[in-house]
N, C-alpha and C positions, 0 to 999 in steps of 0.2 A: 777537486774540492766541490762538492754539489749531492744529489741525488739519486742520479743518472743509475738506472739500475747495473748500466756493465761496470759502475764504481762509483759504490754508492759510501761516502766519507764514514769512517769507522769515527767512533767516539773514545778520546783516551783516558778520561774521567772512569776509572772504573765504580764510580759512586752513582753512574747513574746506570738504569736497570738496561735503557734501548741500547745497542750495539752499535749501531748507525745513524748518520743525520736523516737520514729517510724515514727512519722506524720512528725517533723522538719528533719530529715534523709532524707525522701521522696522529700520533699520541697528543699534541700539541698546537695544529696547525693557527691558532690565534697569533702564535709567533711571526707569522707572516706576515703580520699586518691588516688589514680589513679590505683595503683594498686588493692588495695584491691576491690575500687570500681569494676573493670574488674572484678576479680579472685571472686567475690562471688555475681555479678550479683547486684549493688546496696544496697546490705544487710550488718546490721552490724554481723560480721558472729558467736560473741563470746554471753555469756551469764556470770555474774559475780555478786556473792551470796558471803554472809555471813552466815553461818549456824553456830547455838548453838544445838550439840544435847546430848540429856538428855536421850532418850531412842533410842532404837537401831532401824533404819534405815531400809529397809528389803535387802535382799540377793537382790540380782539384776545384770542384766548386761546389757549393749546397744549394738544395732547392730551394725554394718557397714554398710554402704549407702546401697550397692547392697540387704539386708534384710531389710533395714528401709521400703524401697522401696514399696518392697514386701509387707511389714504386715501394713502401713498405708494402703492400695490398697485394701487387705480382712480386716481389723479389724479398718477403722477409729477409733473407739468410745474410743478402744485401746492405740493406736499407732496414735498417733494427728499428727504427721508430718510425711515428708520423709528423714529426715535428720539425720546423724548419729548424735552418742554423746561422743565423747572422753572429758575427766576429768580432773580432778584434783586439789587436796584437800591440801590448805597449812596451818598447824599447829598454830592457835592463841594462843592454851594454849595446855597441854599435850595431845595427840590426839588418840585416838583408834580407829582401822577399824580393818575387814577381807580382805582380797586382794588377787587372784590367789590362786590356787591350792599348797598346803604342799610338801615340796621335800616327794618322796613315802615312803622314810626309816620313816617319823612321824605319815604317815599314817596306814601304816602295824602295828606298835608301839600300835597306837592307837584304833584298831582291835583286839591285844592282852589285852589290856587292860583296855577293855571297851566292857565287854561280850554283853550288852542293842544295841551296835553300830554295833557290830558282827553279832548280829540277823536280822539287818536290811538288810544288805550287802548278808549275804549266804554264807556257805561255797565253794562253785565253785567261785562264783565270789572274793570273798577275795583268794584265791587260788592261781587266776591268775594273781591276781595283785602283789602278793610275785614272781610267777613265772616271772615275766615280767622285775623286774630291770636289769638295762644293756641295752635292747633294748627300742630307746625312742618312737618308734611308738607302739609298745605294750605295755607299760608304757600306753600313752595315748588310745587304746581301752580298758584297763582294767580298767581305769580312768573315763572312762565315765562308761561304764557297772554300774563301784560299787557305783557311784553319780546317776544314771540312776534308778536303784535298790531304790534306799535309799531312794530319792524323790518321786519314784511312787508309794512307799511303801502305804498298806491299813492301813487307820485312825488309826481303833482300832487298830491295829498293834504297830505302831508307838509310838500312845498313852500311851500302858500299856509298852511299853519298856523305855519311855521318865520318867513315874513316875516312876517303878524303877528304873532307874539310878539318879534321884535325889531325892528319899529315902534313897540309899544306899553311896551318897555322900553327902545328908546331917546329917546321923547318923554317918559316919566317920568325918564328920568336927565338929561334935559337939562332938566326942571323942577327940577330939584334933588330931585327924589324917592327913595324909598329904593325899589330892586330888589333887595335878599334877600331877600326871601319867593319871589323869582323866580328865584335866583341867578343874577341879571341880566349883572354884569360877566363873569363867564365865559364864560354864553350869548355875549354880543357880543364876546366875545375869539375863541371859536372858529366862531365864523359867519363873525367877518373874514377866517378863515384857509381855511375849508372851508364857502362858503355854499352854500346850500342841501344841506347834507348830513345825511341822519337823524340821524347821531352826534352830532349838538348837543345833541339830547334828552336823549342816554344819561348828563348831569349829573343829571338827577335821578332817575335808578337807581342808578348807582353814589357810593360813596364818595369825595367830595375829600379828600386827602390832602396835608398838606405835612410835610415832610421838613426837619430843617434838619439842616445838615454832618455826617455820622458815622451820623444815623438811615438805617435799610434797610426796605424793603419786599421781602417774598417773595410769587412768585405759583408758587400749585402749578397743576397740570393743571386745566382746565377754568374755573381763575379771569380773569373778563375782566377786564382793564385796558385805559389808555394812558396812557402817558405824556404831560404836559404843556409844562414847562419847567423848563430846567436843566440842570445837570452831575452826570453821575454815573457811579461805576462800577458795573459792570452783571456778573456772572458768570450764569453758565446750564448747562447740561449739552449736550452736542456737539451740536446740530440747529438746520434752518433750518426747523421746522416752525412757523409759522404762521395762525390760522385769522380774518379779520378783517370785520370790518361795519358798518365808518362810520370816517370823518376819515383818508380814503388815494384816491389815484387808484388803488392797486393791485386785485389779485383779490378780489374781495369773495366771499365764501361764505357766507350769511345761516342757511340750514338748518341745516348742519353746526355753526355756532357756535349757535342757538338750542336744539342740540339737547345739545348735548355742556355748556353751563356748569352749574359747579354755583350751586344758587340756594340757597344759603345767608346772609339780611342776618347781617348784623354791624357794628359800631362801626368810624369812620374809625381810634380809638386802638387797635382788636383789633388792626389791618393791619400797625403796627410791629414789626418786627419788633425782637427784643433782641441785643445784642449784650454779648458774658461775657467778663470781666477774665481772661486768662493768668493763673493762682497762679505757674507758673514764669518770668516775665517781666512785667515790671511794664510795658514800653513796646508789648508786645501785647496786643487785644482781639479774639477771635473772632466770629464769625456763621457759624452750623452749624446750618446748612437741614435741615428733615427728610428729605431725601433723601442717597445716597450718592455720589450724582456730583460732589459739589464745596464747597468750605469757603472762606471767606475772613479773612485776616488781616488786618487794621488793625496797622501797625506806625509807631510816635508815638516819635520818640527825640529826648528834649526838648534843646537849647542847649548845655545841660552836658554832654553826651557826646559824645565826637571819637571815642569806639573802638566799634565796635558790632559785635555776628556774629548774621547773620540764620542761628537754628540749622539745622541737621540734622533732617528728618522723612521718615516711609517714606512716602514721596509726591514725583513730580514735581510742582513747583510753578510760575508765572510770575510774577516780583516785576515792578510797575508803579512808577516812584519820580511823586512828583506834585510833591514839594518837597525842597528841596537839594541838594546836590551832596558826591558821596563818590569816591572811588577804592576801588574794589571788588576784592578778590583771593580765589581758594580753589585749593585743591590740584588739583581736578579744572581748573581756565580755563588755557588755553596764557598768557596774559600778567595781568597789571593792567589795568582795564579804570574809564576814569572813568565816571561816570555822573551825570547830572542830571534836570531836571523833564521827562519823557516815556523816559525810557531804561524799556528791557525787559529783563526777564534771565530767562532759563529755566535754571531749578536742578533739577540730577538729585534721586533721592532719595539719603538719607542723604548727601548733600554741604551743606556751610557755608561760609556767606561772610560774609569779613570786611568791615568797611567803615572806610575811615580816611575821617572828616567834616570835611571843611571851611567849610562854609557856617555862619553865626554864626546861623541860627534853628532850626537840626536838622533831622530829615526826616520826611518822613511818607508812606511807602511803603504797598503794598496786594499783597498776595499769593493769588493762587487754589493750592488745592491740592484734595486729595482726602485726608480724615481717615476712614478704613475704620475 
């Protein structure tokens, strides 16, 4: 839902002439706002998805402008735009991702305990990564080193340490034995999915993360993730940029992302991100990313209320409805327009929509915008 040229939102109103939110944008762009119009040069700047996912996503991270830059410039076919891509993934139903780097004390943990993960790493470089706690810039060169290592690792290498370690966790799990010291069940969830692929390893680098309904996770520039399993809604700032290295058939780019994360550990609880109660509206809750490309509403309008007006903001926005059903109307829409569980609405700025609710559980809608 956005502008984004590789999918750019069709319009289902056949009453109006533009085919897409791109073209009527163009045609329109006051709709944006005045600021926003200014600050992103006519463009709507956000990108706003629903994702169901069932198999695991690949390892990934996006640049920062000043590197988007760069690698659309040598690698179009690559890197489709110049635009960075900060994130963020809000929880429809229980939610698992990877997110940033392991505080180091689970990493070393996991070095001991996982001889197949050790091999990859090398003893100097696990070494120095023990030696390094306490100082956080050495922390972080030892952090790369031993992700650097591990990713650049040869095939068969990799390979025959990947089926040992899940030969040898899945004959302890069918003893009935305990593999989390191993974090056994995931290794063999994601190996079923993407065998023999490095990225199995990168569990015990990264943070596991669960999510339940409403919690979000942000990922700024240079934070590697993937996504797991589950439903979520997902906004981001306009780009198809990118950079990936394990658990994908697609383009893989090992240097590029080895070279661009930041290797900062931190706690799986840091990665939550918070979301802050509306003072002016009690059925809205915000998530306002550090970045200026996009904001999202959580709007909760419990049972008891049949009249609802999703307000007026100086921001084009895209309401997503997830649950119930309303007849929708505002001054700016040629008609009344019903809507239910998947309708989209793009709401100019400073325009408000009423909602007459019908459905006996209320609704619970999700809006991206842009709050300059």
């Amino acid at each position: 839902m956005g502008t984004h040229p590789k999918g750019d939102a069709v319009i289902r109103d056949n009453r109006i002439s533009q085919k897409t939110l791109g073209q009527w944008i163009m045609d329109h762009s006051g709709c944006l706002g005045s600021k926003v119009k200014d600050y992103f040069h006519g463009q709507l700047p956000f990108l706003f998805k629903v994702l169901s996912v069932n198999i695991a996503l690949s390892i990934q991270a996006h640049p920062n402008k000043e590197l988007a830059v760069k690698l659309h410039a040598q690698f179009p076919e690559h890197y489709p735009d110049s635009n960075h891509k900060p994130e963020m993934a809000i929880a429809l139903t229980p939610f698992e991702g990877l997110c940033g780097f392991r505080p180091v004390e689970e990493i070393i943990r996991f070095l001991k305990n996982v001889p197949e993960f050790y091999a990859l790493i090398g003893c100097a470089a696990a070494e120095e990564l023990e030696n390094s706690v306490g100082d956080s810039h050495r922390v972080s060169e030892a952090l790369k080193k031993c992700f650097t290592r591990m990713m650049n690792c040869e095939k068969k290498v990799f390979v025959d340490q990947l089926n040992m370690l899940v030969k040898r966790i899945s004959e302890k799990a069918a003893a009935g034995e305990d593999t989390q010291q191993s974090n056994g069940d995931l290794l063999l969830r994601l190996h079923s999915q993407f065998p023999g692929d490095i990225g199995c390893f990168s569990i015990y680098f990264l943070n596991f993360i669960k999510l339940k309904p409403g919690e979000a996770m942000f990922l700024g520039a240079n934070e590697p993730h993937a996504y797991l399993n589950g439903d979520c809604i997902e906004c981001m700032a306009c780009s198809d940029n990118t950079v990936r290295a394990g658990l994908t058939p697609k383009y893989i780019d090992v240097n590029t992302l080895c070279e661009m994360l930041s290797y900062i550990p931190a706690s799986a609880s840091s990665k939550i991100f918070p979301l802050v109660q509306d003072l002016s509206d009690p059925c809205v809750s915000v998530y306002d990313p550090p970045v200026p490309d996009f904001s999202v509403l959580r709007i909760q309008v419990p049972s008891s209320v049949k009249q609802y007006t999703v307000s007026s903001i100086d921001s084009a926005s895209i309401l997503v409805v997830i649950k119930g059903d309303a007849v929708a109307s505002s001054a700016a829409a040629l008609s009344e327009m019903t809507i239910t569980r998947g309708s989209v609405l793009f709401i100019s700025a400073n325009e408000c929509v009423s909602l007459d609710i019908s459905s006996r559980e209320g609704m619970l809608l999700f809006r991206a915008c842009c709050l300059l």
